[in-house]
KOLMIKE-539333 format. One record per residue: residue in three letters; z, x, y of N, C-alpha, C in turn. Coordinates in steps of 0.05 Angstrom, whole numbers. Atoms other than C-alpha are relative to their C-alpha. Layout:
% KOLMIKE-539333
 residuo    npz    npx    npy   capz   capx   capy    cpz    cpx    cpy
     ALA      Z      X      Y      Z      X      Y      Z      X      Y
...
END
This chain:
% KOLMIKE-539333
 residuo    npz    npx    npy   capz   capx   capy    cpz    cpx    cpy
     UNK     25    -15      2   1310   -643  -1136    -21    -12     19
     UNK     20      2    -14   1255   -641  -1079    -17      5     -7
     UNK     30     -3      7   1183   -656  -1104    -15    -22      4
     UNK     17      8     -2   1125   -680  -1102    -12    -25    -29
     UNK      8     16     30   1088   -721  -1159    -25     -4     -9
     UNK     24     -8     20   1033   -692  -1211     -3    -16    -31
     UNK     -3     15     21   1021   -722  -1271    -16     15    -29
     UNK      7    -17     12    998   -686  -1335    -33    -16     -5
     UNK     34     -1     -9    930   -724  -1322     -9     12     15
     UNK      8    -16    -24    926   -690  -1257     -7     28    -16
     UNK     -9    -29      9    945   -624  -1296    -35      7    -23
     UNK     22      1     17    887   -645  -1345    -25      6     12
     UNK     31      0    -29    832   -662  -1294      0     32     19
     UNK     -6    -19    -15    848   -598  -1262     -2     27    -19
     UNK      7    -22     21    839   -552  -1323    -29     -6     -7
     UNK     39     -1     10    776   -589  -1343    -19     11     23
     UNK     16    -10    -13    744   -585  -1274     -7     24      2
     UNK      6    -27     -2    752   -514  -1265    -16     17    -15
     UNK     25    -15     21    717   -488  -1324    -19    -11     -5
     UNK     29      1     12    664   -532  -1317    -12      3     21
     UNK     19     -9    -21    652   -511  -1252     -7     21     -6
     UNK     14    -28      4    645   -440  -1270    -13     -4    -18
     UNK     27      6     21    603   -464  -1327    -23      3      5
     UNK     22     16     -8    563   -498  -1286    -15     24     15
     UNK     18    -21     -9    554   -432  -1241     -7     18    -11
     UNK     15    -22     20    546   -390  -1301    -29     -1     -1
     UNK     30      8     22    488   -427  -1324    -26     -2     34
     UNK     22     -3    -26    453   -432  -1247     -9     27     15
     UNK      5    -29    -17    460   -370  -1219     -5     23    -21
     UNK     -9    -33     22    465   -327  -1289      5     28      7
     UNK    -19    -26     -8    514   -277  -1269      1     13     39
     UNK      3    -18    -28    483   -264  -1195     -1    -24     21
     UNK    -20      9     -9    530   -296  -1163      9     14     31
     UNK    -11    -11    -22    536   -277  -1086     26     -7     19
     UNK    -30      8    -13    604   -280  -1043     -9     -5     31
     UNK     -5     29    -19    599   -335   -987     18    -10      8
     UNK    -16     16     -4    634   -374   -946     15    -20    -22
     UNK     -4     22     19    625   -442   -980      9     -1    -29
     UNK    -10      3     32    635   -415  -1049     39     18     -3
     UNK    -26    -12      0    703   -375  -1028     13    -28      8
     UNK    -13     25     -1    722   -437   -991     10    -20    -20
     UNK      6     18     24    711   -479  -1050     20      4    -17
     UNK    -19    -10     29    743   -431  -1100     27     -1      8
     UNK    -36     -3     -7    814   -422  -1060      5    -23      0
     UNK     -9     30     -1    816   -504  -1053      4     -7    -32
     UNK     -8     12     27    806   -514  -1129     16     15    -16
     UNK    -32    -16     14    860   -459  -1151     15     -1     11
     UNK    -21     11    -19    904   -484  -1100      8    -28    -17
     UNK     -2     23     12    895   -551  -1132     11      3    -24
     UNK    -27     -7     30    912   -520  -1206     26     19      0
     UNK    -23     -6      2    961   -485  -1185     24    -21      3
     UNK    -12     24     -5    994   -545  -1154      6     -4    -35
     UNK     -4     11     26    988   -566  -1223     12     14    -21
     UNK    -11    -28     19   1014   -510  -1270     20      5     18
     UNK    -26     -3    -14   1071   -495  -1219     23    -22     -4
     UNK     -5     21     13   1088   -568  -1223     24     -9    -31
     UNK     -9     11     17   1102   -581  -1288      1     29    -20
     UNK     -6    -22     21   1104   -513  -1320     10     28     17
     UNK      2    -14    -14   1140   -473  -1268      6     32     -4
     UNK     -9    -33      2   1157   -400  -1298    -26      7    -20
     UNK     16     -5     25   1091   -405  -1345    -24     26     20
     UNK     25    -39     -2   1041   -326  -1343    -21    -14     26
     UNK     27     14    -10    985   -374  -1319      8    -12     30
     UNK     -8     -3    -21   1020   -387  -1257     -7     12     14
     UNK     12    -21    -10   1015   -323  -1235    -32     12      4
     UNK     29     -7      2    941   -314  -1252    -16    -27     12
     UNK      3     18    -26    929   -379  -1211      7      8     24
     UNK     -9    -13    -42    962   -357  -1151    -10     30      9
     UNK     18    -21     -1    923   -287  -1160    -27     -4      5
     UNK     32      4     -9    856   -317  -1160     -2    -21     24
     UNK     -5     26    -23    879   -370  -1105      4     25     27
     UNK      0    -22    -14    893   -305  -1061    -27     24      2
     UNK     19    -17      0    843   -269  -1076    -35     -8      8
     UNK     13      4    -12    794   -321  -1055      9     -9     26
     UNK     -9      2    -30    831   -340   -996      2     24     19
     UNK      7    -30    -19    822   -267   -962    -29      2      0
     UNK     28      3     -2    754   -273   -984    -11    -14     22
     UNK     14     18    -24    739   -329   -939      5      9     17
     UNK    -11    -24    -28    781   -296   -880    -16     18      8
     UNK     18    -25      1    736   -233   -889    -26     -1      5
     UNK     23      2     13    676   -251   -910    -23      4     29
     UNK     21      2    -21    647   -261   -836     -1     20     13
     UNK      3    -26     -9    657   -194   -817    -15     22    -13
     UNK      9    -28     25    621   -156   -884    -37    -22     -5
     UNK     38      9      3    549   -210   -877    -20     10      2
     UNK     17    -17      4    497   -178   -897     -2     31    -19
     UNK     -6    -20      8    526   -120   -928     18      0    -29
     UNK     -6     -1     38    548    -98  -1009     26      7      1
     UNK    -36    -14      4    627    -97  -1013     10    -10    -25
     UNK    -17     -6     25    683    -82  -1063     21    -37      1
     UNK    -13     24      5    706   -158  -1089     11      8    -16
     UNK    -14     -5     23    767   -154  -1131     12    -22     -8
     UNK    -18     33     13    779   -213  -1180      1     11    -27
     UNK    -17    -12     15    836   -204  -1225      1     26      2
     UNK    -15    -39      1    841   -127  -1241    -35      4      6
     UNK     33     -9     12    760   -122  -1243    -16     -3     25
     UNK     20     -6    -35    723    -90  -1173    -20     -9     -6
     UNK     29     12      6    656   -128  -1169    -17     17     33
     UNK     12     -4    -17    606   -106  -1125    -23    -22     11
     UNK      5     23     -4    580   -167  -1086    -16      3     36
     UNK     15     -6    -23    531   -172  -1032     17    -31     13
     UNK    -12     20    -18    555   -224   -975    -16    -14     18
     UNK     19     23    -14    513   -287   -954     16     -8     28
     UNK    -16     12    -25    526   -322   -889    -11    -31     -7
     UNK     -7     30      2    524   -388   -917     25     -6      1
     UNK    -28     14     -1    584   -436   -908     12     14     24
     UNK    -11     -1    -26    625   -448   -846     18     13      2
     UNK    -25    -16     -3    669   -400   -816     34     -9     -6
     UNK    -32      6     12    738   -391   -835      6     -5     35
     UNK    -16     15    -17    791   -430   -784     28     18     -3
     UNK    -35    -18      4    870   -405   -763      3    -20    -27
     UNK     -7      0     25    879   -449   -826      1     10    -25
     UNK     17    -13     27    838   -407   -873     11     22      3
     UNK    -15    -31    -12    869   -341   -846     31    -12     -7
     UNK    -29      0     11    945   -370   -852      6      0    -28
     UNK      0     11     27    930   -393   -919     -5     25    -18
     UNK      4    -31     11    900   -317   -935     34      8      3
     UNK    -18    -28    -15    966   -284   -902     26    -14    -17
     UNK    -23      7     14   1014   -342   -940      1      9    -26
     UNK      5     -3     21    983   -323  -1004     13     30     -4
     UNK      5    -21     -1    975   -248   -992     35     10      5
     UNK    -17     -9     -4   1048   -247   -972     23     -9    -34
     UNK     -1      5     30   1065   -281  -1042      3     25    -24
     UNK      3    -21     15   1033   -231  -1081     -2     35      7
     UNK     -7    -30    -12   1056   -173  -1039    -31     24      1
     UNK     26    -17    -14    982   -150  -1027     -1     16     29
     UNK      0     -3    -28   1001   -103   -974    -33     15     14
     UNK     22    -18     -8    924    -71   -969    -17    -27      5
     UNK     13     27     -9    899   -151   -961      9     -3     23
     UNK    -17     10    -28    953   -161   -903     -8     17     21
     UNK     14    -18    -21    928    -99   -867    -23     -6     10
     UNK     34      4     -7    851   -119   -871      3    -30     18
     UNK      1     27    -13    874   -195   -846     13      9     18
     UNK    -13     -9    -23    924   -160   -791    -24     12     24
     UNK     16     -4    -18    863   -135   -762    -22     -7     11
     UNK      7     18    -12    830   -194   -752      6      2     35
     UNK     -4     28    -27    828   -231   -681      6    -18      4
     UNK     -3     31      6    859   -285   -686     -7    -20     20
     UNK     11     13    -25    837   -307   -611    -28     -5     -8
     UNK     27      8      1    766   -301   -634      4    -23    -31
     UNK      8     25     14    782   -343   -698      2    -26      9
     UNK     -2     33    -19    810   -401   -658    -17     -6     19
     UNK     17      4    -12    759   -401   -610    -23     -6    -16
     UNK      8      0     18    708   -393   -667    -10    -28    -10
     UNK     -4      7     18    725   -443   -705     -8    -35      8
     UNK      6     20     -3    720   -503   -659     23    -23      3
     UNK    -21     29      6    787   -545   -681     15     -6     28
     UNK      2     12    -28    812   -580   -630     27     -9      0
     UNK    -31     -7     14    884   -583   -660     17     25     13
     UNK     -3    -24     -4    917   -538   -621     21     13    -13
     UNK    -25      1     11    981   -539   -658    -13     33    -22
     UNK     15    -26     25    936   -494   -716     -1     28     12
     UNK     21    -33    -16    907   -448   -660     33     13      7
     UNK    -21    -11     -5    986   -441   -638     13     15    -24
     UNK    -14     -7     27   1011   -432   -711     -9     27      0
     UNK     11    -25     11    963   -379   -721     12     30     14
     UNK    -22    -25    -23    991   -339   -662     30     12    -14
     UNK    -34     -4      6   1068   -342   -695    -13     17    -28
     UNK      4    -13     27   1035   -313   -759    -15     28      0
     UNK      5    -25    -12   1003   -256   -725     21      9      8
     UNK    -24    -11     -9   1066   -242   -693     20     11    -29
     UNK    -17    -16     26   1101   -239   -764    -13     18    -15
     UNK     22    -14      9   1035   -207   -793     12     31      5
     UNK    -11    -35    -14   1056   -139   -750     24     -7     15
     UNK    -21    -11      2   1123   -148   -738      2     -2     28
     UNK     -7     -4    -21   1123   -159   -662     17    -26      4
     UNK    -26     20    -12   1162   -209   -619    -16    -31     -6
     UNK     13     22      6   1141   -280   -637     15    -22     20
     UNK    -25     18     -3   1193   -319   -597    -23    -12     30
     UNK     18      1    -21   1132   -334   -539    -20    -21    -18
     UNK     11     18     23   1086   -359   -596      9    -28    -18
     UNK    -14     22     13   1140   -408   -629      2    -19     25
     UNK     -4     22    -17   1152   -438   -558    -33     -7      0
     UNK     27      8      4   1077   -446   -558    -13    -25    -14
     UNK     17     23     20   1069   -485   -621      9    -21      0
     UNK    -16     21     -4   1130   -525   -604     -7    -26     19
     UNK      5      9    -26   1109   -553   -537    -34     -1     -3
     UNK     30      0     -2   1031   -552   -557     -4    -29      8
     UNK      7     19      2    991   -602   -541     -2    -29    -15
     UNK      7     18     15    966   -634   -605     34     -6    -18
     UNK    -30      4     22   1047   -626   -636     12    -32     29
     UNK    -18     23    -20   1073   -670   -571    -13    -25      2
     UNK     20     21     -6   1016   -714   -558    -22    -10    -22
     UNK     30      0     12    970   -715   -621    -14    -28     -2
     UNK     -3     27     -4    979   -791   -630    -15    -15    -40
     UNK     10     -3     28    969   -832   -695      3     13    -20
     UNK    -16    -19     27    964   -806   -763     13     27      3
     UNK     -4    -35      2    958   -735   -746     22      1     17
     UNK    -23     -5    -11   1020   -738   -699     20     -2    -21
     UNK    -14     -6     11   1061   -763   -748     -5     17    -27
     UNK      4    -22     13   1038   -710   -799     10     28     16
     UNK    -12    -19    -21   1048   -660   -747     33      0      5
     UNK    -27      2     -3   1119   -684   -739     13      1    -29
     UNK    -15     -1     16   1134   -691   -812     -9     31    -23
     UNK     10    -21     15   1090   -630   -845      0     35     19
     UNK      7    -21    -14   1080   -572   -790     25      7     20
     UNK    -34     -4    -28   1149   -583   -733     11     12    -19
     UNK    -19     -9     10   1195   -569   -788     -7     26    -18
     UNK      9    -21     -2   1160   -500   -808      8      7     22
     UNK      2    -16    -27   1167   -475   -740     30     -4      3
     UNK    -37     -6      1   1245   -482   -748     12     12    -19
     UNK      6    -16     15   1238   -449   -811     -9     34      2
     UNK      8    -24    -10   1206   -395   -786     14      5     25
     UNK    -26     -6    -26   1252   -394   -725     30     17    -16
     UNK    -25    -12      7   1310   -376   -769     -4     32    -20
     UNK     20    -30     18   1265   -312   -800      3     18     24
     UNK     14    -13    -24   1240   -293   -730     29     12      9
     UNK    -25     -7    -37   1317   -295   -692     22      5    -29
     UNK    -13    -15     15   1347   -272   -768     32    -10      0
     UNK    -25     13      2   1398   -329   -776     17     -2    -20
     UNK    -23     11     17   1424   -324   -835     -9    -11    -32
     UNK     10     13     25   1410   -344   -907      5    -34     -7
     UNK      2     18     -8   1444   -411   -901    -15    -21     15
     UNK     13      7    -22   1411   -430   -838    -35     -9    -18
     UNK     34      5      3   1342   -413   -870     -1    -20    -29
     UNK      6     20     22   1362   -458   -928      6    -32     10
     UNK     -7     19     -4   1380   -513   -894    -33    -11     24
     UNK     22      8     -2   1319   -511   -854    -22      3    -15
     UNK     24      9     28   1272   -509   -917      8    -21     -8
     UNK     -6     27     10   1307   -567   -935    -15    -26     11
     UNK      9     22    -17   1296   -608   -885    -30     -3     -3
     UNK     27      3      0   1220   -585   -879     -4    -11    -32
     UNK     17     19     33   1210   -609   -965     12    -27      3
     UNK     -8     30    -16   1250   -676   -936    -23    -10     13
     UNK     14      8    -26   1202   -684   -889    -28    -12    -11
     UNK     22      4     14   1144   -668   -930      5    -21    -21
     UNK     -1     22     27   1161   -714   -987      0    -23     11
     UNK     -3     32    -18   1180   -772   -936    -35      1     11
     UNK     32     10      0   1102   -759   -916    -19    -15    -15
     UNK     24      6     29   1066   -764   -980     15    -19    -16
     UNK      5     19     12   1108   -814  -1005     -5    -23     18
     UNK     11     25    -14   1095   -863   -945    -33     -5     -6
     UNK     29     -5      6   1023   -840   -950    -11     10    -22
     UNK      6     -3     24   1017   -841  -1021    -40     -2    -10
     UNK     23      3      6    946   -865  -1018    -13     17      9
     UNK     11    -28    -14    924   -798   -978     12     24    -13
     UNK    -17    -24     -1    966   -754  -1022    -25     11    -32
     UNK     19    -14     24    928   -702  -1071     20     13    -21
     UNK    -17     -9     12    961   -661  -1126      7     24     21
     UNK     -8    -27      2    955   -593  -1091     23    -16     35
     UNK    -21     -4    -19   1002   -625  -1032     28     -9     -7
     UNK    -29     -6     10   1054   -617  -1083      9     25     -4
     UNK    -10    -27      3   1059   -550  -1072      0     -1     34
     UNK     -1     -7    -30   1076   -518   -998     -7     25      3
     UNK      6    -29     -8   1038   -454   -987     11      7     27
     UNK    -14    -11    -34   1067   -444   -915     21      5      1
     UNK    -24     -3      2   1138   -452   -945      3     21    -23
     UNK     -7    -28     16   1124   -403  -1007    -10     27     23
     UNK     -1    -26     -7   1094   -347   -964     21      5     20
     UNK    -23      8    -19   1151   -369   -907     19     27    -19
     UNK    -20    -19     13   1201   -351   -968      6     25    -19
     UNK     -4    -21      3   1173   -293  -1001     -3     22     25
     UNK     -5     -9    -27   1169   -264   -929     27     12      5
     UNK    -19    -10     -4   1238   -272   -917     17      8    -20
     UNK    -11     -5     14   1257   -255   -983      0     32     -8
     UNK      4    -22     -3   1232   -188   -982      2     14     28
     UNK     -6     -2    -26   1246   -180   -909     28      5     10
     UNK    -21      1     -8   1311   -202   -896     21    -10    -30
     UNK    -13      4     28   1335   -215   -977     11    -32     -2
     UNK     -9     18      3   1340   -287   -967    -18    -16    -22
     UNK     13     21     24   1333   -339  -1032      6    -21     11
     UNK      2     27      2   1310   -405  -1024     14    -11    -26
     UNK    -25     14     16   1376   -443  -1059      0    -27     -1
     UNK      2     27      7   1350   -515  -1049    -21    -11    -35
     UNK     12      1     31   1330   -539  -1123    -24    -22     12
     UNK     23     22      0   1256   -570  -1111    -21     21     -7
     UNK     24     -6     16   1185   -560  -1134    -28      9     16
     UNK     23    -15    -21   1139   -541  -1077      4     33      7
     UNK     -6    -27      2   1163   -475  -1078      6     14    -31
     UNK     -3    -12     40   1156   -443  -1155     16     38     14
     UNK    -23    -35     -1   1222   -386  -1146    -18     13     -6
     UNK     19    -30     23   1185   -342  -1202    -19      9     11
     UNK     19     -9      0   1130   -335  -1161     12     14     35
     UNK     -9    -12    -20   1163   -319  -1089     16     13     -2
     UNK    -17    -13      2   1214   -278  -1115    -13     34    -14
     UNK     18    -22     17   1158   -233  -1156     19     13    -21
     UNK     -8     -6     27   1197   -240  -1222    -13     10    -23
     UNK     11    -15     15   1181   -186  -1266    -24     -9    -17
     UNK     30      3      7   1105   -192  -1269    -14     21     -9
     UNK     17    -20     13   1083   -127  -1294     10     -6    -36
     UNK      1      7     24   1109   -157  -1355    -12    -31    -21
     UNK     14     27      4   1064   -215  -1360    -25      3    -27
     UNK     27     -4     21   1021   -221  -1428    -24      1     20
     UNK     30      2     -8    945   -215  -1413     -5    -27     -5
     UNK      7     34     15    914   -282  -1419    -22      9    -15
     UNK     31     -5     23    856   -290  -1471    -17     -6     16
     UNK     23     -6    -16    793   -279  -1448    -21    -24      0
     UNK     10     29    -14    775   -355  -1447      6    -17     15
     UNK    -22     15    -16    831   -368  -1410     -7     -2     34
     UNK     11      0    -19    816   -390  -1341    -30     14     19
     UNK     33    -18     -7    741   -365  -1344     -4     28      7
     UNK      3    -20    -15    752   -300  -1335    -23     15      7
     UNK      9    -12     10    687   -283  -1354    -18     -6     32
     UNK     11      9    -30    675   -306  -1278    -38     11      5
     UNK     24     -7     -1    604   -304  -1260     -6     21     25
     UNK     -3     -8    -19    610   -247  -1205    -21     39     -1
     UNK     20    -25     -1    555   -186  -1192    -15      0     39
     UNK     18    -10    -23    511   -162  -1133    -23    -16      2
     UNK     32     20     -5    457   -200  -1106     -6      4     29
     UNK     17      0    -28    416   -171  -1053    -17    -22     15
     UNK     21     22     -9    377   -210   -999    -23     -5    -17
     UNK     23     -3     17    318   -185  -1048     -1    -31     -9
     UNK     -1     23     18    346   -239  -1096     10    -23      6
     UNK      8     31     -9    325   -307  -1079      5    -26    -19
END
């Protein structure tokens, strides 16, 4: 078994924070609550984080699913958000349309913030999220954005290419031969070599349609790789990089694509949730359960 390592303190610390952050913005903002950068950013990092945690150690549990729903649903947010500033749009968290005016506080979304939308969104088979992020720019986000990584700005390219379905095989030599993957130097090289190279051979066997084998043998390797990271660099390792969002939306991608299952038994990949095991039959959660009672309304410039 390939995993990572959470601990049911982590799992703890990670249920308390969350509801006392929305507590905390209940009680500041009372209810008028506007959709932002910084606060989408924020929200997809700390349900990323509990999911990590609830995937983890409880991997077929309802609440799974309703983590990796609100972890998507602010990660398109951020993606979006810099295109609708200034203006009152349809936010949808959980089942429940909000109508939310859109600040331009907090720093633009990066090709990280956009892959991270498109791994999610390909997860939970949101095909009306994948359309609105397909028609992005992804040239203007990498320019945008500033990072200086080009490896990211190349990634992003190969994920536009799977995005719509065109030829990607221009884009993978790209990210292969980039700059910051050949030369980055230091930590970030070998991160680069042990977290991001072995994706792009992963996704090589999607792109050129090798085979179900093939694509299991290179997910292998890439949660090898990753685990030989985070446990050298244990003192840099968090909970949520015991999950692999690049390798779940990777394999519900090609699982609905080309019908291939990820057959290596490890824990950065929760099956139940890339396979979209009968979820319309998921209890409701109770209505204290993960805050639903979210603090989310309209807030014009008016309101200061």
């Amino acid at each position: 078994m390939i995993h990572g390592d959470i601990t049911e303190e982590d799992y703890e610390k990670s249920v308390t924070s969350k509801g006392s952050a929305i507590d905390w913005m209940v009680e500041r903002y009372k209810r008028r609550l506007p959709l932002f950068g910084g606060l989408t950013k924020m929200e997809a990092d700390s349900y990323e984080f509990a999911l990590a945690c609830e995937a983890y150690l409880e991997p077929e549990s309802s609440t799974s699913y309703y983590l990796m729903r609100r972890l998507q649903q602010f990660s398109v947010g951020y993606a979006l958000y810099p295109q609708h500033v200034g203006e009152t749009i349809d936010f949808v968290l959980d089942d429940t349309v909000h109508r939310v005016y859109v600040s331009d506080r907090g720093q633009l979304p990066g090709p990280n913030h956009w892959m991270t939308a498109v791994q999610c969104s390909w997860v939970m088979r949101d095909a009306k999220a994948l359309s609105q992020l397909a028609k992005l720019d992804v040239e203007q986000i990498n320019s945008s954005c500033g990072d200086k990584h080009t490896v990211y700005t190349d990634l992003a390219l190969i994920y536009q290419s799977l995005l719509c379905e065109s030829d990607a095989r221009d884009a993978l030599l790209m990210a292969m031969y980039s700059p910051t993957t050949i030369e980055a130097g230091g930590h970030f090289e070998e991160y680069v070599y042990h977290c991001i190279t072995p994706q792009l051979d992963a996704i090589a066997t999607v792109v050129f349609d090798e085979g179900e084998q093939r694509f299991n043998q290179a997910i292998e390797n890439a949660l090898l790789l990753r685990q030989a990271f985070y446990t050298k660099h244990a003192e840099t390792a968090v909970p949520r990089d015991a999950l692999s969002l690049p390798l779940m939306g990777l394999a519900a991608l090609a699982y609905d694509r080309l019908g291939y299952r990820v057959t290596v038994e490890n824990r950065y990949i929760p099956q139940w949730l890339v396979e979209h095991r009968d979820w319309s039959q998921l209890p409701p959660l109770p209505d204290d359960n993960l805050r639903l009672n979210y603090p989310i309304r309209t807030q014009g410039p008016e309101e200061k």
